[in-house]
C-alpha positions in Angstrom: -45.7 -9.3 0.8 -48.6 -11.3 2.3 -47.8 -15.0 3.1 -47.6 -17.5 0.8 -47.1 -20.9 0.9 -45.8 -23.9 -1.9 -43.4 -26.7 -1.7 -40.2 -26.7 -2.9 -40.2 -29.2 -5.4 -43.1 -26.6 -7.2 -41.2 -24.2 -6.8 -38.3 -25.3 -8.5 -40.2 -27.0 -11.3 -40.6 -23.4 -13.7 -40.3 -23.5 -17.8 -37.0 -22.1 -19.1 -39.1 -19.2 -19.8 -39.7 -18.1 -16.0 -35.7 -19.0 -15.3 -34.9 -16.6 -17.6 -36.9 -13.9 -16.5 -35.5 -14.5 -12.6 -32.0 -14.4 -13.7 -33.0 -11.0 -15.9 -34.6 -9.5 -12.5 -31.7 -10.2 -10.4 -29.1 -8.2 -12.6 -31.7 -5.6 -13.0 -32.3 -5.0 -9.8 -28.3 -5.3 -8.9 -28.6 -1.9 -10.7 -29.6 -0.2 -7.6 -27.0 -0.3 -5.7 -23.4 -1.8 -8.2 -22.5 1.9 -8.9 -22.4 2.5 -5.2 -19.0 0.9 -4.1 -17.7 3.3 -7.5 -18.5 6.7 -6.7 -15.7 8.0 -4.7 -12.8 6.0 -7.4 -15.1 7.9 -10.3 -14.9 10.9 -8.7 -11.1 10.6 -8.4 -10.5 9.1 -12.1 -12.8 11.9 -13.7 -11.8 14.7 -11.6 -15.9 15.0 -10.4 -16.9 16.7 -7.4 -19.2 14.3 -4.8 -22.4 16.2 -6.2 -21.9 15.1 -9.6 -21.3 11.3 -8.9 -24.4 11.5 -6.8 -26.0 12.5 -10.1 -25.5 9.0 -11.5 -28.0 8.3 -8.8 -30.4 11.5 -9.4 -30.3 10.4 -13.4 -31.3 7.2 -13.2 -34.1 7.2 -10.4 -35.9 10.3 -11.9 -36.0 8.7 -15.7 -37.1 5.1 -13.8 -39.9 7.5 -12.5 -41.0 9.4 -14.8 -41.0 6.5 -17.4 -43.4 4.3 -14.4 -46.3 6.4 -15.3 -46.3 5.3 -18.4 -45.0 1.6 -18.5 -48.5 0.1 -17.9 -49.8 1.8 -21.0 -46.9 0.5 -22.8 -47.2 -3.2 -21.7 -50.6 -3.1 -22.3 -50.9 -2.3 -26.2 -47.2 -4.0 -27.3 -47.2 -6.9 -24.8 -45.1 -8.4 -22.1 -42.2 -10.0 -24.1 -41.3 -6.7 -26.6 -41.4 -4.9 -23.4 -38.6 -7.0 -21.5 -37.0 -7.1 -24.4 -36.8 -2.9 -25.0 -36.1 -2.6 -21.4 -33.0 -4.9 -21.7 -31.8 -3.9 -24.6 -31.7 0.0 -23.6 -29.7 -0.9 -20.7 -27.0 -3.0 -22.2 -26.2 -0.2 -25.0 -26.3 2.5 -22.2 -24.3 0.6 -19.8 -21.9 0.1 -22.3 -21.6 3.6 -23.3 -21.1 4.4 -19.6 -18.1 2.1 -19.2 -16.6 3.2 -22.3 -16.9 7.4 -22.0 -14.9 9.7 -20.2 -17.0 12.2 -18.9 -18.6 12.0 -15.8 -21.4 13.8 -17.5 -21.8 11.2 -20.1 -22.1 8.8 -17.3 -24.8 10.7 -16.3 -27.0 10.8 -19.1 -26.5 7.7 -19.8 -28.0 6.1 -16.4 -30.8 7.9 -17.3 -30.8 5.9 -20.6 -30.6 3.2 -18.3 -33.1 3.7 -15.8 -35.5 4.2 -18.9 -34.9 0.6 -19.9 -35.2 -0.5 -16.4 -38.3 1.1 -16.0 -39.8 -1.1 -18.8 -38.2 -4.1 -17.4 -39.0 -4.2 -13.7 -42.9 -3.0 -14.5 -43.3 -5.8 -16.7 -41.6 -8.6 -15.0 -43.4 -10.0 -12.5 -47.0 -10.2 -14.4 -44.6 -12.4 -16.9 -43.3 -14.7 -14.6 -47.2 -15.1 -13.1 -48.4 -15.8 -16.6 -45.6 -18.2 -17.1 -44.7 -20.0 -14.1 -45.8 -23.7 -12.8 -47.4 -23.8 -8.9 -49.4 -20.9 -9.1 -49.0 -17.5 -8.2 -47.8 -18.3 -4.8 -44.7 -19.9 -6.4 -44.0 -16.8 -8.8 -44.0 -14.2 -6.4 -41.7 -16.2 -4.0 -39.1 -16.3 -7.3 -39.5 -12.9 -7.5 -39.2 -12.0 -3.7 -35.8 -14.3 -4.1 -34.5 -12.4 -6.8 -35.2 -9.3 -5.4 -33.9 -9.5 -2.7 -30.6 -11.5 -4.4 -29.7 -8.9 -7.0 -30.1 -5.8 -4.0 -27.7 -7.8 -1.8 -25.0 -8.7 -4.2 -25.7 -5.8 -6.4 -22.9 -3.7 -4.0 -20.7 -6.6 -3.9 -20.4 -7.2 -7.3 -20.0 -3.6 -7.8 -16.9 -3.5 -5.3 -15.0 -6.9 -6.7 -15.6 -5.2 -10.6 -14.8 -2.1 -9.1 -11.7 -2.8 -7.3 -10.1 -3.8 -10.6 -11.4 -0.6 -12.3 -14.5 1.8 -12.2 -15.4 0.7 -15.6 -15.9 -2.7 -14.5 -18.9 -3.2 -13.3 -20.8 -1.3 -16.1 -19.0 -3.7 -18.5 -20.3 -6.8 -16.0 -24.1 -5.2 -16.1 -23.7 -4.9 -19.9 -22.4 -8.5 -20.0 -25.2 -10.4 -17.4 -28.0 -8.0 -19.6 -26.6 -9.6 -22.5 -27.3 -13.1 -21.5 -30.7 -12.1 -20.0 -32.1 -10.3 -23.3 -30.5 -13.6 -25.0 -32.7 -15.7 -22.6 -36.0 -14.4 -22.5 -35.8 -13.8 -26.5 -35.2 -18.0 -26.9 -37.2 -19.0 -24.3 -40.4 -16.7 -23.7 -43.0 -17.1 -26.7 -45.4 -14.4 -27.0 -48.7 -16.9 -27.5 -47.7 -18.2 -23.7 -47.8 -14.7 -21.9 -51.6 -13.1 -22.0 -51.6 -9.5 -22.8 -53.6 -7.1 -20.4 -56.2 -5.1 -20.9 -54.7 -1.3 -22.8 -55.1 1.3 -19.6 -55.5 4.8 -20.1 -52.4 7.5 -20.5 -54.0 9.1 -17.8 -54.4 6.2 -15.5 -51.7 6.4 -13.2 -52.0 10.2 -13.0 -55.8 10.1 -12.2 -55.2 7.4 -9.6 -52.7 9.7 -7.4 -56.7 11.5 -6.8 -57.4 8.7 -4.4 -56.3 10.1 -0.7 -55.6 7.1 0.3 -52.7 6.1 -2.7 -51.8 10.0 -2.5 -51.1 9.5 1.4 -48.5 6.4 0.6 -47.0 8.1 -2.3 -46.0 11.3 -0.6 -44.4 8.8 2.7 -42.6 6.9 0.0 -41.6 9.8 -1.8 -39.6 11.2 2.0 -39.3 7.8 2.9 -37.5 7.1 0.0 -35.0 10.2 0.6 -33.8 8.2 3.4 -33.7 5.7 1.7 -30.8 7.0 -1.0 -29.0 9.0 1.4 -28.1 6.3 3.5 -27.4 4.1 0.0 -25.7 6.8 -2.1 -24.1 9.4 0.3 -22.5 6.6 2.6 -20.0 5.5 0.2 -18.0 9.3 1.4 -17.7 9.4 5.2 -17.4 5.1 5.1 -13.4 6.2 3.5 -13.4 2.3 2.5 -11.9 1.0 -0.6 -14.6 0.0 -3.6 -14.2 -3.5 -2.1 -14.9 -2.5 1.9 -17.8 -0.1 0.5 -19.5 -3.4 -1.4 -18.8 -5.3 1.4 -20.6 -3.3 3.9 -23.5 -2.8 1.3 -23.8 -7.0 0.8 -24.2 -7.0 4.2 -27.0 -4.2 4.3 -28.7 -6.2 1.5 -28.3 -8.7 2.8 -30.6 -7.6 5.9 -32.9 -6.0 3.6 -33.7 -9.3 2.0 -34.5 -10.9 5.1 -36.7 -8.6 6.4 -38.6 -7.7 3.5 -39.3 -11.6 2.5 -39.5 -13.2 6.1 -39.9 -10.6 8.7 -42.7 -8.4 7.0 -44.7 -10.8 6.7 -44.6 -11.9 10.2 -45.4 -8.6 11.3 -48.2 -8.2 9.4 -49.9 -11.1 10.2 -50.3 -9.9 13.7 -50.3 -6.0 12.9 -52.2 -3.6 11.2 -50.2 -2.5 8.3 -50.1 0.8 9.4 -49.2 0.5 13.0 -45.9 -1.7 11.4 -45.2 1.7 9.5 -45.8 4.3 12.5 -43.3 1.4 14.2 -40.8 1.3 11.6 -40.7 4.9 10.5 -39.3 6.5 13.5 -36.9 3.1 14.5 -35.4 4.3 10.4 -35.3 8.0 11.2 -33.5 7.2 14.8 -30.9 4.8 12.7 -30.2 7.9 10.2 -30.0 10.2 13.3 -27.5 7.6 14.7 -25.7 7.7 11.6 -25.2 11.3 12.4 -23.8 11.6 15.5 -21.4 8.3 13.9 -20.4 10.1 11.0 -16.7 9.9 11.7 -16.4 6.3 13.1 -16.5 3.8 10.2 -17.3 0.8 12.6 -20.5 3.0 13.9 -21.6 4.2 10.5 -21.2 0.5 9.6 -23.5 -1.1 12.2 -25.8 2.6 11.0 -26.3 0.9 7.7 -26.6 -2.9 8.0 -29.6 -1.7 11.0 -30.7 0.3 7.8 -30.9 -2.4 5.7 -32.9 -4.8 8.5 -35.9 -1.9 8.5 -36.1 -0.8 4.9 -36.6 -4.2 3.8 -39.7 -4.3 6.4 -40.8 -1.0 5.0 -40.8 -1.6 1.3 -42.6 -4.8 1.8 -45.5 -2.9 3.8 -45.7 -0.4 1.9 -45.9 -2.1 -1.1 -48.7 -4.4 0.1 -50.0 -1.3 1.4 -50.9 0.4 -2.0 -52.1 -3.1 -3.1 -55.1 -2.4 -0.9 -55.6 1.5 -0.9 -58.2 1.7 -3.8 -60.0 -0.2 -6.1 -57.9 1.0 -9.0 -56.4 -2.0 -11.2 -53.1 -2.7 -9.3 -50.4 -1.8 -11.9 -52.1 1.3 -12.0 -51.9 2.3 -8.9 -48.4 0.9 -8.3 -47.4 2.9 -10.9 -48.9 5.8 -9.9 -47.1 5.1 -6.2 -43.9 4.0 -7.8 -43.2 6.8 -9.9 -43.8 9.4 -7.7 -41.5 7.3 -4.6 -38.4 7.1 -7.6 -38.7 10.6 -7.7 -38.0 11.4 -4.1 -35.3 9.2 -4.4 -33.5 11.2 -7.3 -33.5 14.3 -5.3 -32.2 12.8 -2.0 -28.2 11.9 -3.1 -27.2 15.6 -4.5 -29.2 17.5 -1.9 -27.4 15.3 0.6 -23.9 16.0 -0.7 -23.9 19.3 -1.0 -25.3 19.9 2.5 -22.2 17.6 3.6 -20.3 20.4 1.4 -21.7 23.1 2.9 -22.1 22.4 6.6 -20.9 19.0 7.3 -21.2 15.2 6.7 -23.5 15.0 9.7 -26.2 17.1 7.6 -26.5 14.5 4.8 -28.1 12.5 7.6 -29.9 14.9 9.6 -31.3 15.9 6.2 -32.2 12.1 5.8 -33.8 11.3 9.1 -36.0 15.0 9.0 -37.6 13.4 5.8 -38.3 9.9 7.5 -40.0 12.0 10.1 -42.0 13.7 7.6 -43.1 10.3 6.4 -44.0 9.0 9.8 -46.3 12.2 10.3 -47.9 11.8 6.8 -49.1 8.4 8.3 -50.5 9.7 11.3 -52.3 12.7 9.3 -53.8 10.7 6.6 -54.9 8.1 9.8 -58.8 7.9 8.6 -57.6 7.4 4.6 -55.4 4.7 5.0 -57.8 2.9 7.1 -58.5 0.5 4.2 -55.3 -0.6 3.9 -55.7 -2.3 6.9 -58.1 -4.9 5.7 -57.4 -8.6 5.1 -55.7 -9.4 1.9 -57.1 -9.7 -1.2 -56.4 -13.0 -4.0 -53.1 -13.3 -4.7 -53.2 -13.1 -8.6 -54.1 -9.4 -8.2 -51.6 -8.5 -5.2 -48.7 -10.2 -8.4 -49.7 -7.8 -10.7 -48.9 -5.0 -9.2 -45.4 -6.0 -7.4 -43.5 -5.6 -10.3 -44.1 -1.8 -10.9 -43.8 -1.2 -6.3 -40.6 -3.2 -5.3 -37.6 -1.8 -7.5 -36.2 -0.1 -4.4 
């Protein structure tokens, strides 16, 4: 995101409230990746091919993006706090019923319960914490950044110490954390404190995708973010590592993405265009996948393939992000939305098609497959040169650049 600076004593002065809502935003986004370390023992305790645990992936991404087009409009005429609240609730009872079934298929319909209520949650949460939080806006989108980029990091580990116990654990630790949050935010967010936006249009989001420029982004998010999965969801198979070696190895790729995406992006785009950092990035990621490709069989090279991962998708969904910000005039959570929904849904398809190209030619196709959609993305940028000219330009106020966060960074 663009820089922003506070001190530390501001930032650490929040209302309960704005706690509550941090702690909520790390479990949720721990979501992405805590199944990850789980796959290969759910496929052995369920008797499930690789293809259908990559579903529990596929499920929940294309829900969470379907359901972004339409989170704006539902924030906007029920308000911030019933939102949260919906959007927690849905995943505790659906991660729940996924620790408790024992059908792989239930599994999957019940991340897409899941990705439903996350949907709701992670659209609405950062224009709450803005509303609510002490310091300004520059102090509520570092919380956010932090949490962000906490819950991705330890998301995996958590998911491998849970998991090394038993693949039910870390649905039951979800359900638990969720718990606590929905507990949190109902005691200490009050309605009259949080000011409820202006009702947008069904249509909004669908109308913005219109806009070359936002339609240019959405379609390099939407390979981008096939990259993206496959190295996150397909790596768990050729790694051969226990569900506690898998979630270590994925800390540490979080880890790197954190970094990057709060520190290092910044830094670069303070002395690049945005879109020269992507023509940069984009082919450095579709090299790594490539790598990953050729390293396939060696753990200690497909290793180092996804912690160098990590370090450049955390640069890339900070750009990108910030990139969208400026491509039209549209109200930002509109056009997040729009961008968001349509980048989830390139991530659904990415972990199935990948595994059953493994299956049908070898693991090295997963991430030829992978790096071939990176490149797609990279030429996108280079096509749609002259639209995404504007995104180029110097930042605009922070307050606006907030609201639309919440619906762009969930992955």
């Amino acid at each position: 995101m663009s820089q922003h600076t506070t001190s530390g004593s501001s930032l650490l002065k929040q209302p309960s409230a704005v706690w509550a809502i941090a702690f909520a935003c790390v479990v949720a986004f721990m979501g992405i990746g805590l199944v990850d370390p789980i796959l290969p023992a759910i496929a052995a305790s369920l008797h499930a091919s690789p293809t259908q645990t990559e579903l529990l992936f596929t499920s929940y991404l294309a829900v969470t993006g379907v359901a972004m087009f339409f989170t704006s409009w539902v924030s906007s005429r029920i308000g911030a706090k019933r939102t949260l609240m919906i959007g927690l609730g849905l995943i505790v009872v659906f991660s729940v019923l996924a620790a408790t079934t024992g059908s792989v298929w239930n599994i999957i319909d019940f991340r897409a319960g899941w990705g439903l209520g996350n949907a709701l949650f992670i659209s609405t949460a950062l224009a709450t914490i803005v509303g609510a939080a002490s310091g300004g806006t520059a102090s509520a989108i570092i919380l956010y950044e932090a949490a962000l980029g906490l819950g991705i990091a330890i998301g995996p580990l958590v998911g491998g110490l849970l998991g090394s116990i038993s693949w039910r654990g870390p649905f039951f630790g979800v359900t638990t954390l969720m718990a606590i949050a929905f507990v949190a935010i109902l005691v200490f967010l009050r309605s009259s404190g949080v000011e409820k936006p202006q009702p947008t249009k069904l249509s909004a989001p669908f109308r913005a995708l219109g806009h070359p420029a936002l339609a240019a982004l959405a379609v390099t998010a939407l390979f981008y973010n096939i990259g993206f999965f496959v190295l996150l969801a397909y790596t768990p198979y050729p790694l051969r590592f226990s569900a506690l070696g898998i979630g270590f190895t994925f800390f540490g790729w979080g880890v790197g993405l954190a970094i990057t995406s709060v520190w290092i992006a910044p830094i670069l785009t303070r002395r690049l265009p945005r879109t020269t950092v992507l023509r940069i990035a984009l082919p450095i990621l579709a090299a790594d996948l490539f790598a990953a490709a050729v390293f396939v069989g060696s753990q200690l090279g497909l290793v180092l393939c996804v912690i160098i991962g990590g370090l450049v998708l955390g640069v890339l969904n900070t750009v990108l992000t910030e990139s969208v910000m400026e491509a039209t005039d549209l109200p930002r959570a509109v056009a997040s939305s729009a961008y968001s929904a349509v980048r989830f849904i390139g991530g659904a398809v990415a972990p199935p098609v990948a595994s059953l190209l493994a299956s049908a030619i070898a693991p090295s196709a997963a991430y030829v497959f992978a790096g071939s959609s990176v490149v797609v993305a990279f030429l996108v940028t280079v096509v749609a040169a002259r639209a995404l000219r504007r995104v180029d330009a110097v930042p605009e106020d922070a307050l606006e650049e907030a609201a639309a966060i919440g619906a762009g960074e969930a992955a």
